[in-house]
PLY file of the C-alpha trace (Angstrom):
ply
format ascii 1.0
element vertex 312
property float x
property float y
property float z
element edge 311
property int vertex1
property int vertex2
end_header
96.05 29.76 70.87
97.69 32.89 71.86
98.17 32.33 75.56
98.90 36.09 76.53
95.19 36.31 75.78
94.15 34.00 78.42
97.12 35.42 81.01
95.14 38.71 80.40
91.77 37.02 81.68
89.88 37.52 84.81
89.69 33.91 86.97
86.37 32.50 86.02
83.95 32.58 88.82
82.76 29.04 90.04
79.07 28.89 90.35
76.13 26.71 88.94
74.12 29.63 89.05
76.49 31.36 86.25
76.19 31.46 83.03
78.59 33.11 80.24
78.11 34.42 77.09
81.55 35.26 74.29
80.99 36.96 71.28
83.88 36.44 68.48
83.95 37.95 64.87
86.18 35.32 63.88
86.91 37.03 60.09
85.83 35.12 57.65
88.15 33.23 54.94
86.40 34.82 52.09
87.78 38.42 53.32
91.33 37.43 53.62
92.09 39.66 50.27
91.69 42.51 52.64
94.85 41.46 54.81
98.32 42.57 52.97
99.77 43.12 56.20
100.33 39.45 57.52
102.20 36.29 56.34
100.39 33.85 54.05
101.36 30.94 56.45
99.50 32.47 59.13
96.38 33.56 57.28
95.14 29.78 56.01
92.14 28.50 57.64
93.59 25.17 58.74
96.21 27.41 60.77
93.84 30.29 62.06
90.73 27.40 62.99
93.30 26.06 65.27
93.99 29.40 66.85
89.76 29.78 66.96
89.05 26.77 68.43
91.46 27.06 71.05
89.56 30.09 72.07
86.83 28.73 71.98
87.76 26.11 74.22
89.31 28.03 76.70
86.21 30.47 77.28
84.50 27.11 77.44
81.01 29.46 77.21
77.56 28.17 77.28
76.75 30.57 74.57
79.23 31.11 71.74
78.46 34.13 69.63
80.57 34.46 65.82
80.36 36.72 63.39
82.00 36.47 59.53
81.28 32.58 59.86
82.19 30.65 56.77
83.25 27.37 56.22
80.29 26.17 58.69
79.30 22.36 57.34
82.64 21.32 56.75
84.61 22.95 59.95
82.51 24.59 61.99
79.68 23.01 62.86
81.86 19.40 62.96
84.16 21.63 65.97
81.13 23.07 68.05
79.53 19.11 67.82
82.77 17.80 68.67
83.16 20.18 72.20
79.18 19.00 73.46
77.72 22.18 71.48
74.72 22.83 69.26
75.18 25.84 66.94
72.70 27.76 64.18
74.18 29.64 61.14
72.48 32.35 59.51
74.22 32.97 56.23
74.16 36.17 54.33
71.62 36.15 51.59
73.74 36.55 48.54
75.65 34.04 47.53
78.73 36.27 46.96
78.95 36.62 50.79
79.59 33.64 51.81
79.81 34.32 55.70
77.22 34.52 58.45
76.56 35.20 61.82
76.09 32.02 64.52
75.27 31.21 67.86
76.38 27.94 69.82
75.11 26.43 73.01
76.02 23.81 75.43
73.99 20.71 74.39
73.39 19.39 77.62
72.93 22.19 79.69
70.46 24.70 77.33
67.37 23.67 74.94
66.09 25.63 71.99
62.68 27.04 72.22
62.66 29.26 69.29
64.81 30.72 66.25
64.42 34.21 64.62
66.54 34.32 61.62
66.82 38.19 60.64
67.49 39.34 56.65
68.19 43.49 57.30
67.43 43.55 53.47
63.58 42.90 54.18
62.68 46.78 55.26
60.75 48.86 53.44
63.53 51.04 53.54
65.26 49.08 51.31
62.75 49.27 48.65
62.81 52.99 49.27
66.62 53.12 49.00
69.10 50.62 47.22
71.68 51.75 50.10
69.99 49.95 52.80
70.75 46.78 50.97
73.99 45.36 52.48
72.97 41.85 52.66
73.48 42.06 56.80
71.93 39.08 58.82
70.94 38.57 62.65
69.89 35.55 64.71
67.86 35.60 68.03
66.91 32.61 69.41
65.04 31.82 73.22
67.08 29.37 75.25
65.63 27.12 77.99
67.68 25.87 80.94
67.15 22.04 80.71
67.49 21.64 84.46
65.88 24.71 86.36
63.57 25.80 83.30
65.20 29.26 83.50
65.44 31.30 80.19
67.34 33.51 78.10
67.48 35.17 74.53
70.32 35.62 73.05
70.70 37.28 69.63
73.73 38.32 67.48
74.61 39.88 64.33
76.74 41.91 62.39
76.35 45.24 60.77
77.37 46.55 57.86
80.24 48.14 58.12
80.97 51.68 55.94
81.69 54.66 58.08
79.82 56.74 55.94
76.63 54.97 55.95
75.91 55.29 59.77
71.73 55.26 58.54
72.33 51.79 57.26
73.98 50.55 60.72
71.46 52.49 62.72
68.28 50.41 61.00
69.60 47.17 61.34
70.07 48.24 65.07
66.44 49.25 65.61
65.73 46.17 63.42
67.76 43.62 65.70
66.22 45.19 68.89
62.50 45.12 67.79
63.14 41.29 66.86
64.65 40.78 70.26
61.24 42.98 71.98
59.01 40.69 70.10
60.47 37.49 71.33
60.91 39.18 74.74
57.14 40.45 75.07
56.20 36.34 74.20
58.61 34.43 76.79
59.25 37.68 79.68
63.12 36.87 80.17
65.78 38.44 80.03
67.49 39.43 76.60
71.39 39.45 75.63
72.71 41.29 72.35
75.66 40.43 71.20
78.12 41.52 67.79
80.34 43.58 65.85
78.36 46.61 65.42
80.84 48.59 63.71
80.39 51.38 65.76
82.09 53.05 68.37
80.47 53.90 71.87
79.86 57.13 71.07
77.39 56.48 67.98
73.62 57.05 67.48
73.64 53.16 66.59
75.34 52.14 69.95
73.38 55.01 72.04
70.28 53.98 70.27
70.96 50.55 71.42
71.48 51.02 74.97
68.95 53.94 75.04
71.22 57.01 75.50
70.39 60.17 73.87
72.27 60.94 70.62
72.85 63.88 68.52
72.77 64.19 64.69
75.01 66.41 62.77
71.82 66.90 59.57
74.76 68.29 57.20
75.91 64.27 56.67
73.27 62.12 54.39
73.56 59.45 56.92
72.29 61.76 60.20
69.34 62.89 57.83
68.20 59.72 57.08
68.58 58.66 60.47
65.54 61.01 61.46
63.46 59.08 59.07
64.32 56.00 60.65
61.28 55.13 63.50
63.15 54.54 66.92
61.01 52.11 69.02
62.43 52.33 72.48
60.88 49.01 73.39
63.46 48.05 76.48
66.74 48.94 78.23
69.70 47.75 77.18
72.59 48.12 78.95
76.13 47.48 77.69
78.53 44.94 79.96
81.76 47.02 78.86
80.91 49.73 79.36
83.02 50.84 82.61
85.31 48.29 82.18
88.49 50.55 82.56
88.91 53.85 83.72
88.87 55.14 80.48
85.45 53.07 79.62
85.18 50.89 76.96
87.64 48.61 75.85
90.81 50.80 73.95
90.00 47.98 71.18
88.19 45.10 69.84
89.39 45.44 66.15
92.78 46.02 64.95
93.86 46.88 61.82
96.22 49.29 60.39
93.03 51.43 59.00
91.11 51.38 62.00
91.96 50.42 65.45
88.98 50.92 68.06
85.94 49.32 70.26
82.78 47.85 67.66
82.42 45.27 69.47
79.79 44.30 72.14
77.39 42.07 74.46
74.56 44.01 75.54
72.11 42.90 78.12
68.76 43.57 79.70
67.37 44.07 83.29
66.90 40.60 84.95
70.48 39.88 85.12
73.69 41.11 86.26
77.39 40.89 85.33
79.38 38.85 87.69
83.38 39.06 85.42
84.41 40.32 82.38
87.19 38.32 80.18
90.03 41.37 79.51
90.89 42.40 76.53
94.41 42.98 75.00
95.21 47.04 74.72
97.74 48.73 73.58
100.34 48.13 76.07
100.20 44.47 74.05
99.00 45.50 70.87
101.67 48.40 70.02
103.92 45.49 69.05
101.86 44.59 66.05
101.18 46.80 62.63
97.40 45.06 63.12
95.95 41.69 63.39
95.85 39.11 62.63
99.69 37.52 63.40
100.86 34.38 64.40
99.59 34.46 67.56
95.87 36.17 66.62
93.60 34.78 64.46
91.48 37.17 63.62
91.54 41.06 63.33
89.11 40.96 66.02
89.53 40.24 69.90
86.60 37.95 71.78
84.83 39.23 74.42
83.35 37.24 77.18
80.65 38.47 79.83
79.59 36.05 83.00
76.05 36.52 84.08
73.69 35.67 86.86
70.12 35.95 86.64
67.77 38.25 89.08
64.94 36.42 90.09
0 1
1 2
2 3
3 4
4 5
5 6
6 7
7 8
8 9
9 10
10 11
11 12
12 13
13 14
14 15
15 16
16 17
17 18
18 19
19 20
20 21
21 22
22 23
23 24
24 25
25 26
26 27
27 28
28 29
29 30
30 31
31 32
32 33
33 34
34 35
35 36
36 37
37 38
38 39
39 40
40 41
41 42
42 43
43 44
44 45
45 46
46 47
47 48
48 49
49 50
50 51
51 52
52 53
53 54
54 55
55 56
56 57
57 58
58 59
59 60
60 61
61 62
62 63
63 64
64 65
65 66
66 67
67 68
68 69
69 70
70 71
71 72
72 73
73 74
74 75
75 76
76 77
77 78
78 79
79 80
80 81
81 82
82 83
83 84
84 85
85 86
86 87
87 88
88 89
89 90
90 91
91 92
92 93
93 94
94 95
95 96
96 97
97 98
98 99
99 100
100 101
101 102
102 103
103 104
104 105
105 106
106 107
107 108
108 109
109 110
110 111
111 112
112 113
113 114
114 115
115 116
116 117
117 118
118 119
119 120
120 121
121 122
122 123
123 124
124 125
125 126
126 127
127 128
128 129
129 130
130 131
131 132
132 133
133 134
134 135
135 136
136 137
137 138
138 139
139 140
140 141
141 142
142 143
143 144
144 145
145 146
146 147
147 148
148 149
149 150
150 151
151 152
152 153
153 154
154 155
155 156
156 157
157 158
158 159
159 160
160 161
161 162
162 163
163 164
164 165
165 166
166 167
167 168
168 169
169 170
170 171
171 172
172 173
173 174
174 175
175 176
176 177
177 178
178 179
179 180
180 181
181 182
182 183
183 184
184 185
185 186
186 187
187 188
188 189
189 190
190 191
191 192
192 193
193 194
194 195
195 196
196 197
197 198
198 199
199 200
200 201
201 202
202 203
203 204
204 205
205 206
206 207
207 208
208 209
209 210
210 211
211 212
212 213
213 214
214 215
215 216
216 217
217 218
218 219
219 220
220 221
221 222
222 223
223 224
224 225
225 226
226 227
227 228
228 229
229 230
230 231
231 232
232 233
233 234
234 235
235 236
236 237
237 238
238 239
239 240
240 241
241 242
242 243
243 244
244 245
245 246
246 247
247 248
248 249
249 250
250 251
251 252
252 253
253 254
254 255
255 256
256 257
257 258
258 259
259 260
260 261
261 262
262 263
263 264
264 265
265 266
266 267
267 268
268 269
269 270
270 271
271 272
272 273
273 274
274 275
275 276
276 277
277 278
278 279
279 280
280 281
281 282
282 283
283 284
284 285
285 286
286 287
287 288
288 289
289 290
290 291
291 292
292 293
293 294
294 295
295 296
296 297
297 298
298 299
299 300
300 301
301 302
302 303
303 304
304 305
305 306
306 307
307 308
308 309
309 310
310 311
């Protein structure tokens, strides 16, 4: 574990009445081809699931939230049993992606009540258009307190990821959000979004999400398809980061030499209330490195981790 990561971290409030949610794209093994930049030594699993779990560990969360998941049956899910957790894995649907997105929870503290696996490939859109097919995947899934009977949904997912195809990002937004509406107009609790969005604050996707008003530029493809795209504005969503510096968001949650910037997030809804944020390395650290992963970071992407209280 890279303990500069946890000197950066707020002191973790002390409550029963807390509960905290981290969301981690943890890059998957399969994508590793994509990272020139780093030392082979530091890029096998066996040495980066050691730097992973130790995160894990350390944000000790009741709700663990990963993106670009592989290696689940033989790894993963074997580590979240072995630390009192429960976890569900949605994997991508073809079999040359061999990641997914997964949520854990504490065993002993939170009971499944319900699982929505999402497949963004099942829109009509994507019989309309072959470029809505990106093989993206979402979970949501209602959570029960076991000891108060309080509840919570908590979804994640990860969109696809091509800065040119902001259209494609943008409906497997409004398709993750209508899932999470559905599930919240059956149980009436509170809702938490979490993910690597691949998309920066100032987005349609991310200003769609946390119902801001957007604007298109209709000279790019992607903005003109976007109009075609129905926008339910089912519920507020409001986005835990969001004035966490002066300057806003987070400087970054991914970086790599192409692309250094804030795509991460945990989104929430009204019923509940942020009581700490976990910080998050910037550039004062981050300068030192051409991009992540190193030695000391696993993955080219930094965890986040939000601590809530519920509004009752």
């Amino acid at each position: 574990m890279a303990e500069s990561v946890f000197e950066n971290a707020l002191e973790k409030p002390k409550s029963s009445l807390l509960f905290s949610v981290s969301s981690y794209n943890i890059l998957a093994d399969a994508y590793l081809n994509y990272v020139s930049y780093c030392p082979e030594a530091f890029l096998s699993f066996d040495y980066r699931s050691k730097l992973i779990f130790d995160e894990i560990q350390e944000m000790d969360a009741d709700f663990v939230c990963l993106q670009e998941v592989d290696k689940y049956n033989d790894y993963i899910e074997p580590f979240f049993k072995s630390q009192g957790y429960e976890s569900i894995w949605v994997r991508r649907p073809d079999s040359s992606n061999p990641d997914g997105s997964l949520i854990a929870w504490k065993r002993d503290i939170w009971e499944q009540v319900e699982v929505m696996s999402l497949n963004f490939n099942e829109h009509t859109k994507c019989e309309q258009n072959q470029d809505y097919i990106k093989n993206s995947v979402g979970v949501v899934i209602m959570f029960k307190h076991k000891e108060i009977q309080s509840g919570i949904i908590i979804g994640t997912s990860h969109f696809y990821w091509d800065p040119a195809l902001e259209n494609v990002r943008f409906l497997q937004s409004v398709m993750f959000k209508s899932a999470a509406y559905k599930m919240q107009e059956k149980y009436s609790v509170p809702v938490i979004l979490t993910g690597d969005f691949n998309s920066i604050p100032d987005s349609p996707t991310v200003k769609y999400l946390i119902n801001q008003e957007f604007t298109l530029n209709l000279e790019l493809y992607a903005h003109k398809e976007i109009l075609s795209i129905e926008k339910p504005q089912e519920f507020t969503l409001f986005s835990s980061y969001a004035n966490y510096s002066t300057c806003g968001y987070p400087e970054y949650t991914n970086y790599i030499p192409r692309f250094k910037g804030c795509i991460d997030y945990i989104l929430f809804s009204e019923g509940l209330q942020v009581q700490n944020l976990r910080k998050v390395l910037d550039s004062n650290y981050l300068n030192q490195y051409y991009g992540l992963p190193t030695e000391k970071h696993p993955s080219d992407h930094l965890p986040l981790q939000v601590w809530f209280s519920r509004i009752d």
